[in-house]
N, C-alpha and C positions, 0 to 999 in steps of 0.2 A: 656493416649495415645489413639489416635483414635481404632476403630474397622477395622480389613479388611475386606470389605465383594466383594460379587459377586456384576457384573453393575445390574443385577433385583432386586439386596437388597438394591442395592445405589438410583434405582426409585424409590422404594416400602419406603424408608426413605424419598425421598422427598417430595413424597406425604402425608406423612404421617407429614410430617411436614409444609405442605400448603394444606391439603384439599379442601380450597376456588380456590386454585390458586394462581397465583401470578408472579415476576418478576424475570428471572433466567440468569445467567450470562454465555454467554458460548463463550471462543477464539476463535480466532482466526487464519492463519496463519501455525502454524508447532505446532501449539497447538489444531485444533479444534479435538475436543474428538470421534472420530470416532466409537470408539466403544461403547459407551454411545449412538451417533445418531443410530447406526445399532439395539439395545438395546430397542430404542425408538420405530423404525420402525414396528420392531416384538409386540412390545404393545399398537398402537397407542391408545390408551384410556388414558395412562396414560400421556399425553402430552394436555389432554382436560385443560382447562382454564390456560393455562401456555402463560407466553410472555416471550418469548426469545429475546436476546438482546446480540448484540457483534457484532464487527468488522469483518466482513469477507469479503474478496480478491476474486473477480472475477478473475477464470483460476483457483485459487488454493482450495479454499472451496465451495464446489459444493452441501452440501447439504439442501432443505430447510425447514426448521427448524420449517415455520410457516405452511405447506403442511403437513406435521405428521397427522394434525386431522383437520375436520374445524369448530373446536374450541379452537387450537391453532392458535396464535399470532408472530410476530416478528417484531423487530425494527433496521434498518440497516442503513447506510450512502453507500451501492452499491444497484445497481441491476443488476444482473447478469441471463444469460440463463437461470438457473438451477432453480432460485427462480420466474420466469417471472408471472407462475399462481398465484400464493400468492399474487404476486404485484397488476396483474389484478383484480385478487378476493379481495383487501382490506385487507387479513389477512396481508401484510408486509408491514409495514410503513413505508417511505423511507424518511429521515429528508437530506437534501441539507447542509452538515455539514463539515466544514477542520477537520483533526485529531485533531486539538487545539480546536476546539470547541465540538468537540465529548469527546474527554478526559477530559473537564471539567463539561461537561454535566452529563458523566459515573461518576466522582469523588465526585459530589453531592447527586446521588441518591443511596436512600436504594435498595437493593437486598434482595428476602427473600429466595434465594438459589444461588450458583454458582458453576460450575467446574473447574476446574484449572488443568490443566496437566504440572505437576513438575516428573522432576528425582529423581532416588532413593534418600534417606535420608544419608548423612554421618555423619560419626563420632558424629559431633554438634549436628545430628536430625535435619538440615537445608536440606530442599528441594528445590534446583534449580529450575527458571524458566527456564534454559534452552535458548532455542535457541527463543523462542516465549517472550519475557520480554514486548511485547507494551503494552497492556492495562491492563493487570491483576492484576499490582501494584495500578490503581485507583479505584477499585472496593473492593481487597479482605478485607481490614477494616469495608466496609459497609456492608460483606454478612452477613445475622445471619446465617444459614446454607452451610458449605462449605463441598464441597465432592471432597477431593485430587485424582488424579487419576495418580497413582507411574507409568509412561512411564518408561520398561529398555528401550526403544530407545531412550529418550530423556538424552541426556546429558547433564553433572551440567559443566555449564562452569566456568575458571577460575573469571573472574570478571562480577558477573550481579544479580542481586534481586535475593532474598531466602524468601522462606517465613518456618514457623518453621512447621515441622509435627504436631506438637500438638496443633495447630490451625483448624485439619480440624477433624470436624464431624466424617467423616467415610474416611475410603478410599479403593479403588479399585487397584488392580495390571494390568498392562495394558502390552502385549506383540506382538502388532499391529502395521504395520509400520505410521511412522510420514508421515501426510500429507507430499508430496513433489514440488517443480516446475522444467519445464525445458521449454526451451521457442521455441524450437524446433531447423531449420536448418535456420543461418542466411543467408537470401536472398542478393543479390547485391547492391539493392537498401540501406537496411538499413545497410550495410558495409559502402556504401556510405558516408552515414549521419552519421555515425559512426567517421570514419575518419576524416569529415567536424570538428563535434565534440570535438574529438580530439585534433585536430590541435587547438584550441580555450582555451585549459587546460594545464597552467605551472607548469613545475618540480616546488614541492612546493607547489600546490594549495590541497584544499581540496575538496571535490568530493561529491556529491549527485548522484543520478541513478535514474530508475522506475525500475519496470520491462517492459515487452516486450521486442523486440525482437532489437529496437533501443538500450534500456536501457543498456540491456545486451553487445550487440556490442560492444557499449564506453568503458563499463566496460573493454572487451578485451583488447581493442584498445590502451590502456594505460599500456602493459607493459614493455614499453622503456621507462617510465620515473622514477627519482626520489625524493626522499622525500616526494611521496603524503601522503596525509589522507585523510582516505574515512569520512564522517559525513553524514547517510543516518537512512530513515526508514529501509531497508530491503538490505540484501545484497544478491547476487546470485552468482552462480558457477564461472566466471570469476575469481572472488575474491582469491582462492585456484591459480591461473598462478600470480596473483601480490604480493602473500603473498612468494612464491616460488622464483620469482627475484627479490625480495626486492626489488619493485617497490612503497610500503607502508609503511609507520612508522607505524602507528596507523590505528585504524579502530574501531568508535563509532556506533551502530545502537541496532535498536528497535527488528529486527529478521533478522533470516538468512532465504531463501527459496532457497530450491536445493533437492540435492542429501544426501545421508545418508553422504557420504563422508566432503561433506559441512558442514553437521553439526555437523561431528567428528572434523575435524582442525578447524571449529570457537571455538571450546568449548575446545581446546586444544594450540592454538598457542594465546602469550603473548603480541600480540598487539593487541587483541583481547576484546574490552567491548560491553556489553550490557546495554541498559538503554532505562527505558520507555517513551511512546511519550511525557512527561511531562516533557523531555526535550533534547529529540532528533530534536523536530520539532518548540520549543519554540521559537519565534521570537527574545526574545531577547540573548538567546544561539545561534544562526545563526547570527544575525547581528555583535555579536561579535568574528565572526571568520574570518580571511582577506584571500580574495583569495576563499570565497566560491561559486562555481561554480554548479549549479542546474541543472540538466537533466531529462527533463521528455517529456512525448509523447503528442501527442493531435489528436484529431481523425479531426480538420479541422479548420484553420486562416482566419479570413477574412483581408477587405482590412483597416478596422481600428486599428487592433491587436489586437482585441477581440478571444478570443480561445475557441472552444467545445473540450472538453475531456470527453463528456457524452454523450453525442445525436449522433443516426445515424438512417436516414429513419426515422425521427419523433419521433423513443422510444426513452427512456432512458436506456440507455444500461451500463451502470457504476456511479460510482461517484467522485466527486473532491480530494476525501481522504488529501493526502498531497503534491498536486499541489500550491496551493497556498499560504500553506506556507513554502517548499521549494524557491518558487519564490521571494517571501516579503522578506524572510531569506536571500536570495542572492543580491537582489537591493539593500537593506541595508547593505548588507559588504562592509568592505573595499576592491575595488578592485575584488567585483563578482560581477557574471554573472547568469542570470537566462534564463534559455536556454530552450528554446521549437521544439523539432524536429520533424517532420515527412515529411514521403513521399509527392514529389509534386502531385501526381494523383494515381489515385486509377483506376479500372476497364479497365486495359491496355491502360491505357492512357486518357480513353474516359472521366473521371472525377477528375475535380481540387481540390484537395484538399484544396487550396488557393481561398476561395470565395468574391464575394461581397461584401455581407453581411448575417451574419448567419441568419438563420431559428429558434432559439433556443435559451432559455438563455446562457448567455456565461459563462464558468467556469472562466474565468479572463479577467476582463473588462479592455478598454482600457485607464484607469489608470493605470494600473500595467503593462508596456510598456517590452517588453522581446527581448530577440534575438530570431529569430527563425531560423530556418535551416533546409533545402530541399537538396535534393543531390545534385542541380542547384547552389548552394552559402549557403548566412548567410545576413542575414537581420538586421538589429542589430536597432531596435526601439524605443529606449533609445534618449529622448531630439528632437527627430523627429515631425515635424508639423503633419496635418493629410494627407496633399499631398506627404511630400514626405515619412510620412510610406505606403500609398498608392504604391510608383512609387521602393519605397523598394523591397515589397511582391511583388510586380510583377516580377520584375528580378530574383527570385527566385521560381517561378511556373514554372511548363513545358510550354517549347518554343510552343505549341501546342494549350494554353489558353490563353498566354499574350495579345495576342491583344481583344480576347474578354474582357479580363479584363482589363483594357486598358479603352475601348471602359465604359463597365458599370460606371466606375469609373467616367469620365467624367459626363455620366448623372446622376449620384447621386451626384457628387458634386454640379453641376448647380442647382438641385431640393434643394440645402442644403438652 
């Protein structure tokens, strides 16, 4: 059986067991090890020639990892506020990755250390993942050094990946609260879009979300219906009002984010699985579900259906995570929808969200044709020439831009 020790015993072992350095694994989500980074922070020396490496959620994992020392390192699929110096300065390495490419990336490479935050041990001596199941099943067979870190906050849900205690090195007892989200107070606007949303999703169908603040909406927004099933990476508080009026049968996802509450009824109620993005987000697990309908946000549409969900003002301020293949996953079902919503304008009106033509690489090119949806209608771009996805998006930008847009649209078509 492993040893328990203090988190300075759990660094001072891992160093001790990579004194070159080396590549270390750390969650994501309602798993990132908080007290390990705070651990960190107080010893920055001991984080010198370390690359860190894991999925972590802008809004919800805020700390960065490659900032610790500057001769630590980090490797991410976002970029977020928090980590924006590391990005500029080189130490975080931002790879332009879907969850499906990231998890098969993670599943190939050796780790010469990782942490893993698992709930207590029962009975078996099996250790829940808990409410965090996305990436830590493709990684923890290739760590050589693994350092368990026993969360009481994390709870062993009924059905989702265990990994055995006596696979980890050392382990730590953790009594810290779980990373949490909440997405604040929904605005009008994206009640709005919510609703539009809504009305788009039949009793019966099965459901994706993001987060934000659209995401979450939907999520509300649907609880007068029945017989759904959610099929998502991540589920949020909503979730707790549809579980409550049986408005869901089932509900498969990678993690929960919320409130402690959240993540006592996900880990407590019996339509409730977990399971890692290895096939929550697998395209051919989505294309074989009918009626899967995709929801997710994007920061700005132009007039060919090409989407940013990462650039604003020139940065990169996110990344594509599991946008796109949510989307692929719904084009391909039978009888779904891959849904892109957001606000028609932004800055009181004075900016379209619905542009031209992007300034940026697109997070989904306009192969991958979507519905989109503004509080103005639903645009549905599916089988659409490129004039009339043009004359689409327009009708659903604010009344305040159409004619500019309108107007550009012509003379970019004429230059085509």
């Amino acid at each position: 059986m492993p040893i328990t020790v203090t988190m300075d015993a759990a660094i001072d072992a891992l160093k001790a067991a990579m004194p070159e350095g080396g590549r270390v694994f750390i969650p994501g989500c309602a798993g990132e090890p908080l007290g390990f980074a705070d651990a960190l922070a107080r010893r920055p020396e001991a984080a010198a020639g370390l690359t860190f490496e894991g999925v972590w959620i802008p809004g919800v994992n805020r700390t960065d990892w490659a900032g610790l020392h500057d001769e630590a390192r980090a490797e991410a699929i976002f970029v977020a506020p928090e980590w924006r110096d590391s990005f500029a300065a080189g130490r975080l390495a931002f790879s332009p990755l879907t969850y499906t490419q990231v998890w098969r990336r993670l599943s190939e490479r050796a780790f010469e250390a990782g942490l893993f935050t698992v709930a207590p041990p029962g009975a078996d001596s099996l250790c829940s993942l808990g409410v965090a199941a996305d990436f830590s099943p493709a990684v923890f067979e290739r760590t050589r050094v693994r350092i368990g870190l026993i969360h009481v906050g994390m709870p062993t849900v009924r059905d989702g990946p265990t990994v055995p205690l006596d696979a980890f090195d050392v382990v730590v007892e953790v009594d810290t609260p779980l990373p949490g989200y909440g997405a604040g107070a929904i605005d009008p606007v994206s009640a709005a879009i919510a609703a539009r949303v809504a009305g788009l999703i039949p009793e019966g169908a099965t459901v994706q979300t993001g987060l934000g603040k659209i995401g979450v909406a939907t999520l509300a927004a649907l609880g007068d219906r029945r017989g759904l099933r959610v099929h998502s990476g991540m589920v949020t508080e909503p979730l707790i009002d549809l579980l409550d009026r049986d408005a869901v049968d089932a509900v498969t996802t990678g993690v929960a984010l919320g409130s402690s509450a959240l993540y006592a009824r996900a880990a407590d109620d019996p339509r409730m699985r977990f399971r890692p993005v290895g096939e929550t987000h697998a395209i051919s697990t989505l294309a074989a579900i009918p009626r899967f309908v995709a929801v997710n946000s994007a920061i700005e549409v132009d007039l060919f259906g090409q989407v940013n969900a990462e650039w604003m003002d020139g940065r990169q301020v996110s990344g594509a995570g599991g946008l796109i293949d949510f989307l692929r996953g719904a084009w391909a079902s039978d009888g779904g929808l891959p849904v892109v919503a957001l606000p028609a304008s932004t800055k009181g009106d004075a900016l379209s969200r619905i542009v031209p033509r992007l300034s940026c690489p697109p997070s989904v090119g306009r192969g991958d044709p979507v519905v989109v949806v503004t509080e103005h209608g639903v645009a549905d771009l599916r089988g659409l020439s490129i004039d009339a996805r043009a004359q689409a998006l327009i009708a659903v930008a604010s009344p305040a831009h159409r004619d500019r847009l309108a107007d550009d649209w012509s003379a970019m078509r004429q230059a085509m």
